[in-house]
N, CA, C and O of each residue as an XYZ file, in Angstrom:
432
protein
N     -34.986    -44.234     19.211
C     -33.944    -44.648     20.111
C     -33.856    -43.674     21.273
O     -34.046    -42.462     21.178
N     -33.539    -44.357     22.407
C     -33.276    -43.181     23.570
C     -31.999    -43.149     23.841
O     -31.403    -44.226     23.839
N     -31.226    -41.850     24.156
C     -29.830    -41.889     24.433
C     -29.678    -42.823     26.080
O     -30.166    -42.462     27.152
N     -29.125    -43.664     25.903
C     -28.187    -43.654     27.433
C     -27.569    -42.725     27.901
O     -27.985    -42.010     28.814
N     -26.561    -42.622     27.369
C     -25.303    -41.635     27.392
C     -25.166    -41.075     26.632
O     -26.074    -40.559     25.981
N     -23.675    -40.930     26.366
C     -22.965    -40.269     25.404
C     -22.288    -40.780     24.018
O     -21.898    -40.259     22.973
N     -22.384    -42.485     24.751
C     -21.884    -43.583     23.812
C     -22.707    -44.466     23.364
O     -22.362    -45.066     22.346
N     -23.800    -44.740     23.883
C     -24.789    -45.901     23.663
C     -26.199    -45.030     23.409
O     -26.657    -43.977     23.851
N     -26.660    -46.111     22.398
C     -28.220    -45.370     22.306
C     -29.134    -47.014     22.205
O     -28.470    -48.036     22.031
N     -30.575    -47.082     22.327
C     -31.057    -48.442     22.841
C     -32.293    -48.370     21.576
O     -33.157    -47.540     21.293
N     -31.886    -49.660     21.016
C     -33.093    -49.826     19.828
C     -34.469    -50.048     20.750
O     -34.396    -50.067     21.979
N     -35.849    -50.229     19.965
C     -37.017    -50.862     20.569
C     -36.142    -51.898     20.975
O     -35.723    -51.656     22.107
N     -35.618    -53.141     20.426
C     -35.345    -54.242     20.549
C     -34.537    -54.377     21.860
O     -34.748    -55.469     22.386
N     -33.883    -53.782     22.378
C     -33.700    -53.389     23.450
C     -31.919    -53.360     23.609
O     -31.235    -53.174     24.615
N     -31.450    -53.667     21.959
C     -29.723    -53.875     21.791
C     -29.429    -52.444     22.100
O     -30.145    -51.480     21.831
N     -28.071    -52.443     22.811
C     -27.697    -51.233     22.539
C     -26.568    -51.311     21.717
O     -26.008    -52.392     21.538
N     -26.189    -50.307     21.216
C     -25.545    -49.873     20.020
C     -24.493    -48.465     20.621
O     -24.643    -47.687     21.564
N     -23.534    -48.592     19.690
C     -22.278    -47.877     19.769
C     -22.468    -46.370     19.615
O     -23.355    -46.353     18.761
N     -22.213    -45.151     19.885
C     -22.611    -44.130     19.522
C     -20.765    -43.062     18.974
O     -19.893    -42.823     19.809
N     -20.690    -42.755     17.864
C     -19.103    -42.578     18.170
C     -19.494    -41.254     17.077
O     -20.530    -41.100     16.431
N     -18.267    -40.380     17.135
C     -18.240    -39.095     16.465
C     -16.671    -39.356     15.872
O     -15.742    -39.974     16.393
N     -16.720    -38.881     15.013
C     -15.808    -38.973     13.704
C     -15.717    -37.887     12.580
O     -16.551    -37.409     11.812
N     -14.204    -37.656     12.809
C     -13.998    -36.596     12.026
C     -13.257    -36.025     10.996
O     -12.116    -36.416     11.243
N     -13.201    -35.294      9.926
C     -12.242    -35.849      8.949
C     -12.510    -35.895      7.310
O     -13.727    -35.876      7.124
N     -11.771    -35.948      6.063
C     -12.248    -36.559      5.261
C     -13.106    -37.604      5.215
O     -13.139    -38.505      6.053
N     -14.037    -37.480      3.939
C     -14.741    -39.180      3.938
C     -13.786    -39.912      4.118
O     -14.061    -40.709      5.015
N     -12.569    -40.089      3.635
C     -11.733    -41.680      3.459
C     -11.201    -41.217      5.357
O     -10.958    -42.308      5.872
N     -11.034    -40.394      6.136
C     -10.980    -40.464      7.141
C     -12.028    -40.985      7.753
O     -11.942    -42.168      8.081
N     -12.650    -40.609      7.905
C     -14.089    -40.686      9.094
C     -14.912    -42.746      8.608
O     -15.421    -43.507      9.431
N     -14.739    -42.991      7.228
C     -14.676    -44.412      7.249
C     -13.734    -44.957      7.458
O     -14.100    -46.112      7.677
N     -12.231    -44.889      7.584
C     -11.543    -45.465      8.183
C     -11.965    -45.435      9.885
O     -12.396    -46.465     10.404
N     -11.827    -44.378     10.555
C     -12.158    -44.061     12.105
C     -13.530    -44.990     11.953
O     -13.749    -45.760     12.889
N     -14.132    -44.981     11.243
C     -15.841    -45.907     11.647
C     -15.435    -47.841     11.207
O     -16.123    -48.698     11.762
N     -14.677    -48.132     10.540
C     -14.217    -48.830     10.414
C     -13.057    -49.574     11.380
O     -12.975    -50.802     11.385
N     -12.245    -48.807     12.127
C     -11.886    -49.276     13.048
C     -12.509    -49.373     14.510
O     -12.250    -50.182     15.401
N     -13.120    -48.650     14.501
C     -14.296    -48.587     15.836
C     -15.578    -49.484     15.998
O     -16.337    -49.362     16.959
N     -15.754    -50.366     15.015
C     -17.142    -51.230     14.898
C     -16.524    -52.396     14.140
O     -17.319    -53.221     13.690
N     -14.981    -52.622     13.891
C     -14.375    -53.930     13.103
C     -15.170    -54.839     13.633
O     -16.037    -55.088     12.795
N     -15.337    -55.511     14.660
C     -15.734    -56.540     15.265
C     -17.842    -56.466     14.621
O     -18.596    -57.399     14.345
N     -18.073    -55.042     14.617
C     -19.634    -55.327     14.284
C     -19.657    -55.825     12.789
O     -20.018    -56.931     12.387
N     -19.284    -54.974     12.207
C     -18.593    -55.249     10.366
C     -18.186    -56.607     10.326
O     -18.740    -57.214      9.409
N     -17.360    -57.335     11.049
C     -17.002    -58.526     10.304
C     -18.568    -59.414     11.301
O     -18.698    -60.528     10.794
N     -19.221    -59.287     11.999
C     -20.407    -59.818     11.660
C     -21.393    -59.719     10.951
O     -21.996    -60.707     10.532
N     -21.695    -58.625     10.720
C     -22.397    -58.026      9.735
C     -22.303    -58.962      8.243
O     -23.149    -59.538      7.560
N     -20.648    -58.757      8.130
C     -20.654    -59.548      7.093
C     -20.634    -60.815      6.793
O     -20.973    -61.287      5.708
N     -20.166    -61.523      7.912
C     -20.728    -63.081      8.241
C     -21.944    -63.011      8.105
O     -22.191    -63.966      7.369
N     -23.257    -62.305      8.419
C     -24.379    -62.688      8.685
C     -24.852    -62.430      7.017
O     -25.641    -63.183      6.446
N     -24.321    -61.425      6.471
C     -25.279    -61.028      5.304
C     -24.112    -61.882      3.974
O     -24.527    -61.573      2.856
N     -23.176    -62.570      3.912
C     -22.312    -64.181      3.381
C     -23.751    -64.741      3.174
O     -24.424    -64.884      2.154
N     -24.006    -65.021      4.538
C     -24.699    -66.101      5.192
C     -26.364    -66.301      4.536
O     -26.868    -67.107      3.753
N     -26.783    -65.340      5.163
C     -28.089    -65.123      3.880
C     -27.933    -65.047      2.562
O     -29.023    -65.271      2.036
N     -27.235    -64.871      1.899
C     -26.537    -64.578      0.490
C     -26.490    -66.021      0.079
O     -27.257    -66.387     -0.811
N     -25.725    -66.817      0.600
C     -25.648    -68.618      0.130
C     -26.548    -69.226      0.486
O     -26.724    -70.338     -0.013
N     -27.784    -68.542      1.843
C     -28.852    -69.260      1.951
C     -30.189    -68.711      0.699
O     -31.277    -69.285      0.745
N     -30.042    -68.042      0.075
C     -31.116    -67.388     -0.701
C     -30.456    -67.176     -1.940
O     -30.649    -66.047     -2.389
N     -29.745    -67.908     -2.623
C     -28.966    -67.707     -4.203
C     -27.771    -68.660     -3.771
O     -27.284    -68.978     -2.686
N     -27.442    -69.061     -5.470
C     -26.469    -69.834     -5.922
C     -25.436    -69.048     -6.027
O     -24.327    -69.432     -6.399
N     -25.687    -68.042     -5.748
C     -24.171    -67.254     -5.839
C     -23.372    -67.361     -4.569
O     -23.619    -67.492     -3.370
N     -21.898    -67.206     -5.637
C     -20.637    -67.856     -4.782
C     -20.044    -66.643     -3.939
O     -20.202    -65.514     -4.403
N     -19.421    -66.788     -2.819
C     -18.843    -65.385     -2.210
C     -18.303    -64.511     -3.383
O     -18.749    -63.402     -3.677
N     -17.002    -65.337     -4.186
C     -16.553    -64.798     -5.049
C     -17.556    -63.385     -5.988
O     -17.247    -62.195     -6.056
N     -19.010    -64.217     -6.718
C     -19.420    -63.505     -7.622
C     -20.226    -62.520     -6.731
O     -20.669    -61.447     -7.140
N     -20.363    -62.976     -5.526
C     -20.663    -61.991     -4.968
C     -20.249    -60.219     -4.810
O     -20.838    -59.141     -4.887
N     -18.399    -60.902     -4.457
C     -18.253    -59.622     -4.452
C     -17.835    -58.966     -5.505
O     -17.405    -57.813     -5.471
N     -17.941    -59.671     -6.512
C     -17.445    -59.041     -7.887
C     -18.499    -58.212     -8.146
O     -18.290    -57.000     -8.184
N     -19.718    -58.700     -8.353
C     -21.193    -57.960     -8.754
C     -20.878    -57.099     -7.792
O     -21.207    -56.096     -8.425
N     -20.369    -56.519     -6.395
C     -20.655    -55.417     -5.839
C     -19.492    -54.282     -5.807
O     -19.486    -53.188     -5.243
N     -18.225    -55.107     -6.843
C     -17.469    -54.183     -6.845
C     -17.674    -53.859     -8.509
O     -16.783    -53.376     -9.208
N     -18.887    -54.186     -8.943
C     -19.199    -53.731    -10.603
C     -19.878    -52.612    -10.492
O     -20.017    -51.909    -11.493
N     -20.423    -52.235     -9.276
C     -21.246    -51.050     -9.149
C     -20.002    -49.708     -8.754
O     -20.404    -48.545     -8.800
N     -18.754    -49.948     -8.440
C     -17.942    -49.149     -7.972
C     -17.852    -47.876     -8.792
O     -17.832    -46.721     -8.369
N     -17.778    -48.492    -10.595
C     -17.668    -46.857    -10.888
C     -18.800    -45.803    -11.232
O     -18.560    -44.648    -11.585
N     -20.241    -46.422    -11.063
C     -21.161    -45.607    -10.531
C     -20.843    -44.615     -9.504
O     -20.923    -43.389     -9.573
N     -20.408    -45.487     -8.381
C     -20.645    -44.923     -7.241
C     -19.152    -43.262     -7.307
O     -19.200    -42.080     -6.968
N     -18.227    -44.028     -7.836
C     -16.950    -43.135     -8.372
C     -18.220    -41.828     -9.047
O     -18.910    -41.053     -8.385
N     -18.178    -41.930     -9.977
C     -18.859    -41.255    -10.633
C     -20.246    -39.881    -10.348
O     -20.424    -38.718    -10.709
N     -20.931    -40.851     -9.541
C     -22.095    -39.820     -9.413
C     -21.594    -39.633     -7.681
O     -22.207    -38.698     -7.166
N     -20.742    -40.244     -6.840
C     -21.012    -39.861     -5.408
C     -19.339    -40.412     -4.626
O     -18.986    -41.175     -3.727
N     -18.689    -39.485     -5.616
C     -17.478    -40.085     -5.166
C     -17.175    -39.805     -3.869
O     -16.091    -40.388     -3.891
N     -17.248    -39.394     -2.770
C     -17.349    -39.118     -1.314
C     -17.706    -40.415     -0.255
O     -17.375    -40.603      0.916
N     -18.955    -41.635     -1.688
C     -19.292    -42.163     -0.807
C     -17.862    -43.113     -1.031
O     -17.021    -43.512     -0.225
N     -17.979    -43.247     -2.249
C     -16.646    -44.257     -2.927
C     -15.422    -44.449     -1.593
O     -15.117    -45.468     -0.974
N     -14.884    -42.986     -1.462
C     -13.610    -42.898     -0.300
C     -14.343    -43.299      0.670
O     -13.749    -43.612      1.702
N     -15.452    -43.382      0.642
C     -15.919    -43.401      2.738
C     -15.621    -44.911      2.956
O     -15.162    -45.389      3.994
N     -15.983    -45.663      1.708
C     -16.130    -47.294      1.615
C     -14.943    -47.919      1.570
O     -14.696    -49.003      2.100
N     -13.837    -46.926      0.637
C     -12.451    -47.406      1.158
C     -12.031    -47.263      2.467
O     -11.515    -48.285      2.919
N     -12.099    -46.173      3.336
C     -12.007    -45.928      4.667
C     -12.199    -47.393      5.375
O     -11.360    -48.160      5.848
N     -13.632    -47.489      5.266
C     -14.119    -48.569      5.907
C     -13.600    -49.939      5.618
O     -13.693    -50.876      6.410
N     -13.135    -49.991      4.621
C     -12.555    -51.418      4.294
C     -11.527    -51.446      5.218
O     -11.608    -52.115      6.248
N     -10.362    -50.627      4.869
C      -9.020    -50.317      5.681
C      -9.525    -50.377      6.863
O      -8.788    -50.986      7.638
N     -10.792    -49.869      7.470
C     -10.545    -49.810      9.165
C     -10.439    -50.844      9.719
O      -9.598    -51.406     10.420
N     -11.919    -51.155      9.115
C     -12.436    -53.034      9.442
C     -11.466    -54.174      9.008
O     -11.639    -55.326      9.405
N     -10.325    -53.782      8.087
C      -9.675    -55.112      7.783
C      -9.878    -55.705      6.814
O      -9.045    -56.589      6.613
N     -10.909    -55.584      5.835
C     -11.770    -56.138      4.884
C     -11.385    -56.038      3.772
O     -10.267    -55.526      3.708
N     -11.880    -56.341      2.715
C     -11.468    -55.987      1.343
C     -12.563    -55.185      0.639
O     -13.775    -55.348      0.779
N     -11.828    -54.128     -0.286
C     -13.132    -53.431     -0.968
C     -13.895    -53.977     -1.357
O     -14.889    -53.260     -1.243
N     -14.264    -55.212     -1.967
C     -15.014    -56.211     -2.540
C     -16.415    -55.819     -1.455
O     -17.452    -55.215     -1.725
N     -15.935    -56.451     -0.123
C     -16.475    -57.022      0.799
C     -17.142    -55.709      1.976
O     -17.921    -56.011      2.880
N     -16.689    -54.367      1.750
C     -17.185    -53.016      1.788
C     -18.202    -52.778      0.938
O     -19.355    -52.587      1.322
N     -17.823    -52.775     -0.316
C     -18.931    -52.226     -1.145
C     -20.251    -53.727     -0.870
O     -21.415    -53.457     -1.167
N     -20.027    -54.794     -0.469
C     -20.891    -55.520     -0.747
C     -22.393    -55.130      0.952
O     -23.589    -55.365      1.125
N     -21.354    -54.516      1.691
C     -22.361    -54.815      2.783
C     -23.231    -53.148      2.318
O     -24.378    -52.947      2.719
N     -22.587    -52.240      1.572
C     -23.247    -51.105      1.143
C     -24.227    -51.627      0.301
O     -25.379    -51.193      0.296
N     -23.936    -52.303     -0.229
C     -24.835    -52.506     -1.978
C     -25.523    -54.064     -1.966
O     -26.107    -54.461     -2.974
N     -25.422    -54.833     -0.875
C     -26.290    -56.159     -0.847
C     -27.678    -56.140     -1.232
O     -28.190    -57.253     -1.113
N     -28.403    -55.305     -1.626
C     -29.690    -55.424     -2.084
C     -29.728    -55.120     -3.761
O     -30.679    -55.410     -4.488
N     -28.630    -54.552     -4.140
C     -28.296    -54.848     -5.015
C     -27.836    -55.913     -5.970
O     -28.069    -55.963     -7.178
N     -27.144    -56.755     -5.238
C     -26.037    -57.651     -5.676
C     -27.091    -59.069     -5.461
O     -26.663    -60.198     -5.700
């Protein structure tokens, strides 16, 4: 990626993308990243719904259940990331379900 600025950096593809600094506890700094990219996050998660019902019978629902079954792993061996994902839920608006799922979709 090449910097533009200070805020934008430019894929090959030629999108540019958000560049933001954040600071804080994990459950801080995913909240602050969560409110600063809400609008990318709730596409994100429209898009990866979307592939999810196009490639499996699975329902949003079991969806996000299977990705909130991995939660007390994640508690467990990397609890830092655990708070970062609550952060992010709260920023974006979302539900933990639907946090842990865009973390753990290759999982689920």
């Amino acid at each position: 990626m090449d910097a533009i600025d200070g805020t934008t950096s430019r894929a090959q593809s030629g999108r540019v993308f958000p560049k933001h600094r954040f600071a804080g506890s994990h459950l801080e700094i995913g909240e602050q990243f969560g409110e600063a990219c809400r609008d990318l996050i709730a596409s994100h998660l429209d898009k990866a719904l979307g592939r999810l019902s196009e490639r499996s019978a699975m329902s949003r629902e079991d969806a996000l259940e299977k990705a909130l079954a991995y939660r007390p792993w994640i508690q467990r061996y990397a609890a830092f990331f655990d708070d970062e994902i609550q952060g992010v839920a709260r920023g974006a608006r979302i539900s933990l379900g639907e946090a842990c799922l865009l973390q753990l979709r290759a999982e689920v």
